[in-house]
KOLZA-108997 format. One record per residue: residue number from 1; residue in one letter; x, y, z of N, C-alpha, C in turn. Coordinates in Angstrom, 3 decimals, decimal comma, always signed. Each point is the difference from the previous one (the first is absolute). Layout:
# residues N
NUM|A|X|Y|Z|X|Y|Z|X|Y|Z
...
***
This chain:
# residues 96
1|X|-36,382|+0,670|-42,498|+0,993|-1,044|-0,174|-0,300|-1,143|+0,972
2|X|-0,025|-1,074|-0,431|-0,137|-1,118|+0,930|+1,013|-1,521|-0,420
3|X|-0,279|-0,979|+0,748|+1,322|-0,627|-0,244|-0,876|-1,559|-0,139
4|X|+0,966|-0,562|-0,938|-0,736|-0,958|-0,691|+0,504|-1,199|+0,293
5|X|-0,899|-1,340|+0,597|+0,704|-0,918|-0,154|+1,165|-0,714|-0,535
6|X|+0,801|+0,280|-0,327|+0,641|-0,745|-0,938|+1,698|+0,176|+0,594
7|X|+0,873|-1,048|-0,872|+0,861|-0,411|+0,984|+1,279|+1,311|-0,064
8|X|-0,495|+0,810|-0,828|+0,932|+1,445|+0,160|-0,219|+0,800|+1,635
9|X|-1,511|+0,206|-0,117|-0,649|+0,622|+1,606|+0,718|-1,283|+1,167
10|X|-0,500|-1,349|-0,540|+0,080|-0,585|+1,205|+1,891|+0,062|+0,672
11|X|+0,748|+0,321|-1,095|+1,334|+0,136|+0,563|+0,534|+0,961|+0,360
12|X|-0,591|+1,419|-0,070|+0,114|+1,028|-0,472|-0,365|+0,373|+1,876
13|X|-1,416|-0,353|+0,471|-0,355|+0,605|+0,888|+0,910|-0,795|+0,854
14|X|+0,236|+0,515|+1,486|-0,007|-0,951|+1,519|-0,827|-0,439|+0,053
15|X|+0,755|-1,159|+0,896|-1,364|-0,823|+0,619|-1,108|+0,580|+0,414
16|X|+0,072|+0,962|+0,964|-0,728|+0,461|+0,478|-1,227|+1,004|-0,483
17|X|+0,867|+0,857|-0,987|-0,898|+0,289|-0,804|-0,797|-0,846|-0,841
18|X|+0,371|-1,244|-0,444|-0,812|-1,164|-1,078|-0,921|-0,442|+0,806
19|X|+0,134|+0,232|+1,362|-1,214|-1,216|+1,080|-0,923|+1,130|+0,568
20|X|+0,324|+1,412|-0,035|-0,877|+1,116|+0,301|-0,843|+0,176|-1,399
21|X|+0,539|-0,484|-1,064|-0,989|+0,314|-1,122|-0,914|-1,264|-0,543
22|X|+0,712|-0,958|+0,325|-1,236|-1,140|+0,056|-0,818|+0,213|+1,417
23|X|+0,416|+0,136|+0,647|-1,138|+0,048|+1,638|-0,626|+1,393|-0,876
24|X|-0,246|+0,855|-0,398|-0,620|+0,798|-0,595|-1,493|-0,633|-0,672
25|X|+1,158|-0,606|-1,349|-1,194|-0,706|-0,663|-0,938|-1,014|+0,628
26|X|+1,126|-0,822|+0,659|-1,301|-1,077|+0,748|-1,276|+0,761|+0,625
27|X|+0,396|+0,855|+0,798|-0,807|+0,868|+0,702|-1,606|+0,954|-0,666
28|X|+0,921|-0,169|-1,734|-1,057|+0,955|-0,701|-1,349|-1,379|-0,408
29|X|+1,125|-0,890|-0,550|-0,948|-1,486|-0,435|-0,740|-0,273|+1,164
30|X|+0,535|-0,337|+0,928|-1,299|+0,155|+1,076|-1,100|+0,604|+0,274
31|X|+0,177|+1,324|-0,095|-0,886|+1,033|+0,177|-1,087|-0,152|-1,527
32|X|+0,557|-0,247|-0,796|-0,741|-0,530|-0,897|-0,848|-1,205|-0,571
33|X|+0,183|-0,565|+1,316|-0,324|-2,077|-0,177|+0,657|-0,631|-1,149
34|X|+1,246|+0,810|-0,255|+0,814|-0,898|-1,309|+0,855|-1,044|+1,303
35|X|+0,288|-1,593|-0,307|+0,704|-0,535|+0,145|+0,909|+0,209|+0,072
36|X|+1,375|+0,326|+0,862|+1,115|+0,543|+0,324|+0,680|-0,654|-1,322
37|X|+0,981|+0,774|-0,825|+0,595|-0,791|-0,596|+1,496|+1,132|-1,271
38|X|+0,689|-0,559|-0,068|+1,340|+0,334|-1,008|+0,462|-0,733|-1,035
39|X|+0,338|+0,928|-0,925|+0,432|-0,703|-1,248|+1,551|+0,969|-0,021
40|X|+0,827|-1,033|-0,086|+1,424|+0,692|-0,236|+0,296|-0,236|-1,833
41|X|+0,060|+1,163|-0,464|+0,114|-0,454|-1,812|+1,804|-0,074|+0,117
42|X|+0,478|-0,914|-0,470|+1,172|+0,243|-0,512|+0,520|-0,726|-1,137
43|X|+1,515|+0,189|-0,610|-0,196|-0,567|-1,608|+1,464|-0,827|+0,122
44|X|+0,217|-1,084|-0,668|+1,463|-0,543|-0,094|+0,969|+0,847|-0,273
45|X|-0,324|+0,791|-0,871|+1,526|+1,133|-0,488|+0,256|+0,131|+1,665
46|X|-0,741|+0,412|+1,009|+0,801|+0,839|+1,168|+0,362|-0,912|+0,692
47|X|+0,654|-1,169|-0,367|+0,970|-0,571|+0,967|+1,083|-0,610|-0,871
48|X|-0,085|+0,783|-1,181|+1,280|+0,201|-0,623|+0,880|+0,786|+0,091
49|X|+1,642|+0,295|+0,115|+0,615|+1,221|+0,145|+0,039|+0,453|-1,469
50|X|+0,185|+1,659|+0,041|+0,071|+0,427|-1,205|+0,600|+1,044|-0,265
51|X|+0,933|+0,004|-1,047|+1,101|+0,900|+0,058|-0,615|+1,329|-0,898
52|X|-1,111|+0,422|+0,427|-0,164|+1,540|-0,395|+0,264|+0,835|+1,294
53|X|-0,362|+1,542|-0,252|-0,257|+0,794|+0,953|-0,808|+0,648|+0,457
54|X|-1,409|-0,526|-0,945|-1,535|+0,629|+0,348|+0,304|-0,673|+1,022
55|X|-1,831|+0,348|+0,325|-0,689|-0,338|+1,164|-0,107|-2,048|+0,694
56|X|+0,009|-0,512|-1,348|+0,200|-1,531|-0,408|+0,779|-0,519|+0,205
57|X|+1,325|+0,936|+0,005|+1,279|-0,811|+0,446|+0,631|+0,628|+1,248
58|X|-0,784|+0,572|+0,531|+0,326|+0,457|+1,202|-0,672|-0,832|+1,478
59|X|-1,061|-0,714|-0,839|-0,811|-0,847|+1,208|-0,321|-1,262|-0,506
60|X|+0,417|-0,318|-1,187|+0,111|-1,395|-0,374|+1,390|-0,626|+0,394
61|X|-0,536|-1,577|+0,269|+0,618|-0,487|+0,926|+0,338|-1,498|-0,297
62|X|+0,835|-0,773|+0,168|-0,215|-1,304|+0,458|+0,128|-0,645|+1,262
63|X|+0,060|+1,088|+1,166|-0,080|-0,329|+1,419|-1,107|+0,675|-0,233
64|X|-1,187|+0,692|-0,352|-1,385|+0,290|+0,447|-0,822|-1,660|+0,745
65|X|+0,421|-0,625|-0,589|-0,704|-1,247|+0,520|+0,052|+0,021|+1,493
66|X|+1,345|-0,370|+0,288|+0,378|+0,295|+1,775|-0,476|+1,345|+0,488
67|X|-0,181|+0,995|-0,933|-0,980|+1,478|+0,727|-1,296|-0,138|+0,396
68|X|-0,736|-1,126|-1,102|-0,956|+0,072|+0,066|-0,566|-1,024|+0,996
69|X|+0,754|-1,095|-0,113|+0,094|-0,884|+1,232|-0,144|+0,805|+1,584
70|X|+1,091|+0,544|+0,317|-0,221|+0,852|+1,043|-0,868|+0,692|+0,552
71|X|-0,594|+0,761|-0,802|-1,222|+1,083|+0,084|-0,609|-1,058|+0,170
72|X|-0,613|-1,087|-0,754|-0,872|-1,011|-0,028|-0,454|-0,405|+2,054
73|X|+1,109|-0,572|-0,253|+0,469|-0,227|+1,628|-0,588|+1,052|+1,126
74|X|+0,488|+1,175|-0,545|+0,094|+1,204|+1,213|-1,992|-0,190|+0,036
75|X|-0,297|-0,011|-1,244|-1,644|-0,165|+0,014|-0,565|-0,748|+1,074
76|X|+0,998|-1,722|-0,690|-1,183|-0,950|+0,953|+0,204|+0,259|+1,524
77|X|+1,221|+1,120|+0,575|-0,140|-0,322|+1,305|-0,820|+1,137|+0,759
78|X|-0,664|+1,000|-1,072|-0,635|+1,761|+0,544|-1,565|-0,714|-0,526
79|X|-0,232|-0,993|-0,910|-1,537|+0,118|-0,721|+0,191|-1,927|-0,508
80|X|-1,496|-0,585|+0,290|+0,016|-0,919|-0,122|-0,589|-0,133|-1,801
81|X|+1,326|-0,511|-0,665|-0,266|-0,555|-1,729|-0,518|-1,615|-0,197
82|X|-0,674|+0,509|-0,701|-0,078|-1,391|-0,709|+0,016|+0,383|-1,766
83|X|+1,104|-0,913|-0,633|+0,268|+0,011|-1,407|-1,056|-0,259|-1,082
84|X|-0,227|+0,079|-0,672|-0,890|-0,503|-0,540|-0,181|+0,403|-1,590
85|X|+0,045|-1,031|-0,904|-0,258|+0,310|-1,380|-0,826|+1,418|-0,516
86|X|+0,095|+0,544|-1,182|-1,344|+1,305|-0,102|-0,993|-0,816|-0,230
87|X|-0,041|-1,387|-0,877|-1,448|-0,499|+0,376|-0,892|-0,272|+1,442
88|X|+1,414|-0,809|+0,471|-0,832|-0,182|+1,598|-0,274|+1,277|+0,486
89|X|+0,420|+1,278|-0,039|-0,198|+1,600|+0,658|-1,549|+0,422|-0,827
90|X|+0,051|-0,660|-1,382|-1,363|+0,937|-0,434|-1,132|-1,033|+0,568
91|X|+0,626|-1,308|+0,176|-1,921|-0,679|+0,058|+0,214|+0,588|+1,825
92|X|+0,934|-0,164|+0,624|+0,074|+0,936|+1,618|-1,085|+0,847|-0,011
93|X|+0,372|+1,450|-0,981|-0,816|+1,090|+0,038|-1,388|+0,098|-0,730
94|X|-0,409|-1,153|-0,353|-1,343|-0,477|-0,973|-0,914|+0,567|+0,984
95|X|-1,083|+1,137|-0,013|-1,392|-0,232|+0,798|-0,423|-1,216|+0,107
96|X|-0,243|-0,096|+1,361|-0,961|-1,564|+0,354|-0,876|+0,168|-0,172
***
């Protein structure tokens, strides 16, 4: 079992646990000469509220924005981000 980017994990874990599992990965990309780097997948439905009782309407949201904001935050002050389009991230990781 492992835990997947996305904005269910990212709300799901503590901080602390979310910055022990990226310092993980950075650590592995390194060791690998991959360019340090993250992709957070997430989708518009989840910052909608939703009146089911699966799993969807239990963590869909329209305050996820301000969740995700936060975490965002807690990031830039443990790991230095820079934002960046998936185009600007793939020509990033292009072999020179």
């Amino acid at each position: 079992s492992y835990n997947v980017f996305n904005l269910y994990y990212l709300l799901k874990l503590s901080k602390e646990e979310l910055l022990a599992m990226i310092l993980r990965i950075i650590f592995r990309q390194k060791s690998n000469n991959i360019r340090p780097h993250l992709v957070f997948l997430t989708h518009p439905w989840e910052y909608v509220s939703w009146k089911r009782g699966d799993v969807i309407g239990k963590y869909c949201s329209s305050e996820n924005i301000d969740r995700l904001e936060e975490i965002l935050r807690f990031l830039e002050k443990n790991l230095k981000l820079e934002y960046v389009t998936f185009e600007k991230l793939c020509k990033k990781l292009e072999p020179a």
